[in-house]
C-alpha positions in Angstrom: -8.5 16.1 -41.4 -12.3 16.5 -41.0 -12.5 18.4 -37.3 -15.9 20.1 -37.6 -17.5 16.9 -39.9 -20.0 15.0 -38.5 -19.9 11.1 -37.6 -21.6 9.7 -41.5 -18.8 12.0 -43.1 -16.0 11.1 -41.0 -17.2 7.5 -41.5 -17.9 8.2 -45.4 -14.1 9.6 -45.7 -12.6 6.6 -43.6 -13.6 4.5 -46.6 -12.9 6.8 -49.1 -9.4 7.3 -47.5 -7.9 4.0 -47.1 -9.6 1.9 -50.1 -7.3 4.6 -51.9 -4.4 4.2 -49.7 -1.0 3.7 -51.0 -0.1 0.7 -49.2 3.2 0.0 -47.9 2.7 3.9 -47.0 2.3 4.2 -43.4 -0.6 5.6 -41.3 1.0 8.3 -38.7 -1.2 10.5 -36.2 2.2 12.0 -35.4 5.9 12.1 -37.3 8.3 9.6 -35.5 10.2 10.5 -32.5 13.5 8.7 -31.0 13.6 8.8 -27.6 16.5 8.5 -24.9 16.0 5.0 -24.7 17.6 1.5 -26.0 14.4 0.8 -27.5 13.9 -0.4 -31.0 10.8 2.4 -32.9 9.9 1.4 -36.1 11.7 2.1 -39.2 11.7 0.0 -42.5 14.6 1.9 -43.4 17.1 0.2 -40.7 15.1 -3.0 -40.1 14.2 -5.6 -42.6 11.5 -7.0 -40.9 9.5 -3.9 -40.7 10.2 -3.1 -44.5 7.7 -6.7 -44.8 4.5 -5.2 -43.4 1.8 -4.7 -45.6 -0.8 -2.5 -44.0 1.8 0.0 -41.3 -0.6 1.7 -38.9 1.8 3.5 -36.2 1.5 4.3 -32.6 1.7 7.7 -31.9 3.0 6.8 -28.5 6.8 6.3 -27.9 8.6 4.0 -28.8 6.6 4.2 -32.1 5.7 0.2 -33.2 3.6 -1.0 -35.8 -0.3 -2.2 -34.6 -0.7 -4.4 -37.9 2.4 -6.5 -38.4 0.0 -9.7 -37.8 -1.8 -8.6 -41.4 -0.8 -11.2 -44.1 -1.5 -11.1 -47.6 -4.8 -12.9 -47.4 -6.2 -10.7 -44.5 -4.7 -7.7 -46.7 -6.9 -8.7 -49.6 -10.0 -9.0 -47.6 -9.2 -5.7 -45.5 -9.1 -3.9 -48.8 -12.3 -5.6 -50.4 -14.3 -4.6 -47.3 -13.2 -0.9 -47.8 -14.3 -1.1 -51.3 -17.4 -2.5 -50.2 -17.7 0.0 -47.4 -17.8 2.6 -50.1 -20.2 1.2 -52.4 -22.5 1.2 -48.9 -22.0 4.6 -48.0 -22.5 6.0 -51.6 -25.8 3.8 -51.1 -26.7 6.0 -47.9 -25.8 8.9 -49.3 -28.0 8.3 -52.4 -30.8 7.1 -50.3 -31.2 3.5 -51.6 -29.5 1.7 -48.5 -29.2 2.5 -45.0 -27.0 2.4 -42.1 -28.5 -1.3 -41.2 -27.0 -2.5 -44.3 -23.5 -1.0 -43.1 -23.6 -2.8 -40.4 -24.7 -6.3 -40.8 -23.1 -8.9 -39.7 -20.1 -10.8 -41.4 -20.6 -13.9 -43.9 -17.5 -15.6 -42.7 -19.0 -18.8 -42.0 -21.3 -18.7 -45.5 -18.3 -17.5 -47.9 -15.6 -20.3 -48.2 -16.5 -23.6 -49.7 -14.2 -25.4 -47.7 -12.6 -24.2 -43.7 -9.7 -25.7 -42.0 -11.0 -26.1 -37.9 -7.6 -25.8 -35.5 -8.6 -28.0 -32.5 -6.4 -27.1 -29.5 -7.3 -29.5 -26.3 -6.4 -29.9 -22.4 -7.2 -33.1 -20.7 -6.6 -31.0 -17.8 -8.0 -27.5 -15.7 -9.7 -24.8 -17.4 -6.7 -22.8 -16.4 -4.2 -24.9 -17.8 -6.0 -25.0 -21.0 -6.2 -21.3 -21.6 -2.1 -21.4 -21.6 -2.4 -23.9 -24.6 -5.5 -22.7 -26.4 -3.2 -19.1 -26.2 0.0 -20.4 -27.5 -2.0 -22.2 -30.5 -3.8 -18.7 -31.2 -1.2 -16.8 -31.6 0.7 -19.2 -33.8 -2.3 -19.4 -36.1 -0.7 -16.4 -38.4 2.4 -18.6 -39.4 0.1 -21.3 -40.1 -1.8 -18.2 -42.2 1.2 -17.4 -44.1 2.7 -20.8 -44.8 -0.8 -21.9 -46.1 -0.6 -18.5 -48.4 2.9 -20.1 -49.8 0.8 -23.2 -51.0 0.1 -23.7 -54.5 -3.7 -23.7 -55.6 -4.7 -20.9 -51.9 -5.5 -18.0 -53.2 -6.8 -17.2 -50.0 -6.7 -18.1 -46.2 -8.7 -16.0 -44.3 -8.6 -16.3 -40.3 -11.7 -16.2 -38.0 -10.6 -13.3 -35.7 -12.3 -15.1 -32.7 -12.1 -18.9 -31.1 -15.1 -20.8 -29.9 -14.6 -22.9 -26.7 -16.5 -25.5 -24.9 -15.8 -28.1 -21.6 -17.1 -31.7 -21.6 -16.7 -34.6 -18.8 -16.2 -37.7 -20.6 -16.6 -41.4 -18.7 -13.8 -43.3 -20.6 -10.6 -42.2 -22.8 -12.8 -43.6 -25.8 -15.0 -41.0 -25.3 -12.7 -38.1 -24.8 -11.1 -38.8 -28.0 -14.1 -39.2 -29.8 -15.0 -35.9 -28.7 -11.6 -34.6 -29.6 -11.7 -36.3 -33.4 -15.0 -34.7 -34.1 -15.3 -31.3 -32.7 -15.6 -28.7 -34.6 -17.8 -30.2 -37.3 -21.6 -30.9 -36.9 -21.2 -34.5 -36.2 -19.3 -33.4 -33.5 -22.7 -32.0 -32.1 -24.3 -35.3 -32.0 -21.1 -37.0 -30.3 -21.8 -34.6 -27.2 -25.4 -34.4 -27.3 -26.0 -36.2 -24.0 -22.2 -35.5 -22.4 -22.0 -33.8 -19.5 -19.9 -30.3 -19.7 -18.3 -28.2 -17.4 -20.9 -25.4 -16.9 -23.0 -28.1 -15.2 -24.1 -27.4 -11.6 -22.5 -30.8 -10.5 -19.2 -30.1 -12.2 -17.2 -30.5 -9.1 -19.0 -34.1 -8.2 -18.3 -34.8 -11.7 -14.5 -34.1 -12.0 -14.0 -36.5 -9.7 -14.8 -39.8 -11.6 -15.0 -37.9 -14.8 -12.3 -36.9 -17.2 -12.2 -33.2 -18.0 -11.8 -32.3 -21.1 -11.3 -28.9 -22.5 -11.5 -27.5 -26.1 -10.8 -24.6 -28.4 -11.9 -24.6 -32.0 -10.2 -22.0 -34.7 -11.1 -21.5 -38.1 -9.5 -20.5 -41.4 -11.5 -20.0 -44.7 -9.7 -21.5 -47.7 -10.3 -19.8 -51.1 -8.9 -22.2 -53.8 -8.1 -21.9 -57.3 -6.8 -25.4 -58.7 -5.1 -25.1 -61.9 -6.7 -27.8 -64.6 -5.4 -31.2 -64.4 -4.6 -30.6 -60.2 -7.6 -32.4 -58.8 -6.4 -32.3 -55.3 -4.5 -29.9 -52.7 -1.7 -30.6 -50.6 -1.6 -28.7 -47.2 0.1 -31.6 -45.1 3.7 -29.9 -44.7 2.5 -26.4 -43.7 0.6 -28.4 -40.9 2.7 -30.6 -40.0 5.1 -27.3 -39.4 2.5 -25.8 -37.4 2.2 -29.1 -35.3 6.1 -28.8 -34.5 6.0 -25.3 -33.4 3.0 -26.0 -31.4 4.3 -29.2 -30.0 7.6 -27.4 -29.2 6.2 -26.1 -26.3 8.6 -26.4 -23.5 4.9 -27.3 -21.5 3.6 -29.3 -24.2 2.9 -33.0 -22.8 1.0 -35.3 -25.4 -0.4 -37.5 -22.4 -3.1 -34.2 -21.5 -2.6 -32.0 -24.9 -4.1 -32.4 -28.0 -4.1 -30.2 -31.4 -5.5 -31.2 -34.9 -6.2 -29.4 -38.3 -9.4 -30.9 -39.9 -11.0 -30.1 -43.2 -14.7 -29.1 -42.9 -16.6 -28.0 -46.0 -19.2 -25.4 -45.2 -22.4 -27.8 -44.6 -20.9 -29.7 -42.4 -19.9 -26.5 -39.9 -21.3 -27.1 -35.8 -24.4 -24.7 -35.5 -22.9 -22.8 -32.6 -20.8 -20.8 -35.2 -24.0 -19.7 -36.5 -26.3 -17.2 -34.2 -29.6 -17.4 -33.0 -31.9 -16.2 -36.2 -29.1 -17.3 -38.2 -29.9 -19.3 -40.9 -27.3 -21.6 -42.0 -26.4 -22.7 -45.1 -28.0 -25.8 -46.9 -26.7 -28.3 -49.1 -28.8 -27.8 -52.7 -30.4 -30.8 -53.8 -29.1 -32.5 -56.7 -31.2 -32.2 -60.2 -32.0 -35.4 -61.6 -30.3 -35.5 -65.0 -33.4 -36.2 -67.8 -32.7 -40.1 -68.2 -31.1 -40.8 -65.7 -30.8 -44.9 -64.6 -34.3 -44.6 -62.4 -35.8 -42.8 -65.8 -34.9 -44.9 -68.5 -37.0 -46.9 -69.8 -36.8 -49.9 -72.2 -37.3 -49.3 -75.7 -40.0 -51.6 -77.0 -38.8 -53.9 -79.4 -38.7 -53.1 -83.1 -41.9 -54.1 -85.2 -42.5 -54.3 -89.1 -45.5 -52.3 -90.5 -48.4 -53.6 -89.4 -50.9 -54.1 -92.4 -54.2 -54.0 -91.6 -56.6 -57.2 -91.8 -59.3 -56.7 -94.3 
């Protein structure tokens, strides 16, 4: 569109483009080809389940498939609030009260949800044995995405797009699944503050009258609107689904595998989410309410009117 443009006006139309963008209508570099092959290409027009894509961006490339089917509506609403912002920044630039710094800052994912579901995935086993696991868990995080989405009182569940992971040797099974029940919250951090893990130098001496443990942490934002009167929010059957397809693993053994959902409101978040420099949100102190019980004092006794002595 913009061949002879330079990079802030290809970058100032990329916003401007697609926060206008009539979604369902696909993005194409090129029209659609068939090709001699039995290969299903993309078209919403013969297949339902490309008709259900929200954000189509093509591959030019035969056969011609669609790079975004993973969007849901929830990553579809904060795709299109980020263009929006995008272009709020650049006319900023442009009108020389913000700079390119404040285009790219980084993300306030782990400062904008009040509360944050943390996907534990864990291997009593290898490192390389857990990475099969940790995978298949990742990439069934979108149907746990879209069946949270279906939940009355979400409004929004936003993925993390990356997993944290760590390695620990634990002495005694009481230990491992102490570790296991409180990873990925920052009480977690003090459970492994003096356990060994698996970058140590002595890892091999270790693993042999150790138990090693590997973990993988995901999280999902939660954005929720409770209708008056509903007080709390039911999320146990979309993760008890999620825990069947996981579990249904044809390598899934519960003796070495472990995966749990927990609910971790924003305070109590692990530090290592946070970088260095980063400074992580703190809980606000409570205001005293004036009178409160440690206020209140006792009212003196009633008196008549004092007359005074001659």
């Amino acid at each position: 569109l913009y061949p002879d443009a330079v990079s802030a006006v290809i970058v100032e139309k990329f916003f401007n483009i697609y926060s206008q963008w009539s979604w369902p209508q696909p993005v194409l570099l090129k029209q659609i080809e068939d090709g001699p092959l039995q290969i299903r290409v993309w078209n919403p027009r013969l297949y339902p389940h490309d008709r259900q894509h929200k954000m189509p961006v093509i591959t030019p490339a035969y056969p011609s498939m669609c790079a975004t089917h993973n969007i849901s509506s929830s990553t579809q609403k904060v795709i299109l609030d980020e263009f929006n912002r995008g272009v709020t920044i650049m006319q900023g630039i442009v009108g020389g009260s913000k700079s390119w710094s404040d285009l790219l800052q980084r993300h306030d994912f782990f400062h904008k949800y009040k509360f944050y579901l943390c996907i534990v995935a864990g291997t009593q086993s290898t490192h390389e044995q857990h990475l099969q696991f940790s995978g298949l868990v990742e990439s069934k995080l979108r149907l746990l995405v879209q069946k949270l989405e279906a939940v009355e009182g979400i409004e929004l569940a936003h993925p993390y797009v990356k997993s944290f992971d760590n390695g620990y040797f634990a002495e005694s099974d009481t230990q491992l699944q102490n570790i296991v029940n409180t990873y990925g919250t920052l009480e977690g951090e003090d459970v492994t503050k003096d356990v060994k893990t698996t970058e140590d130098e002595a890892k091999e001496e270790l693993a042999k009258d150790h138990l090693e443990l590997h973990l993988t942490k995901l999280y999902i934002g939660l954005k929720i609107d409770l209708q008056k009167g509903d007080k709390k929010l039911d999320i146990q059957y979309p993760c008890s689904e999620f825990f069947g397809i996981c579990k249904s693993w044809q390598h899934f053994d519960s003796k070495i595998h472990h995966i749990q959902i927990k609910n971790v409101k924003l305070y109590d978040l692990p530090n290592d989410v946070y970088v260095e420099g980063e400074v992580r949100p703190s809980k606000p102190t409570k205001r005293k309410r004036a009178g409160s019980k440690n206020e209140i004092q006792k009212r003196p006794k009633s008196v008549g009117p004092v007359s005074a002595s001659s």
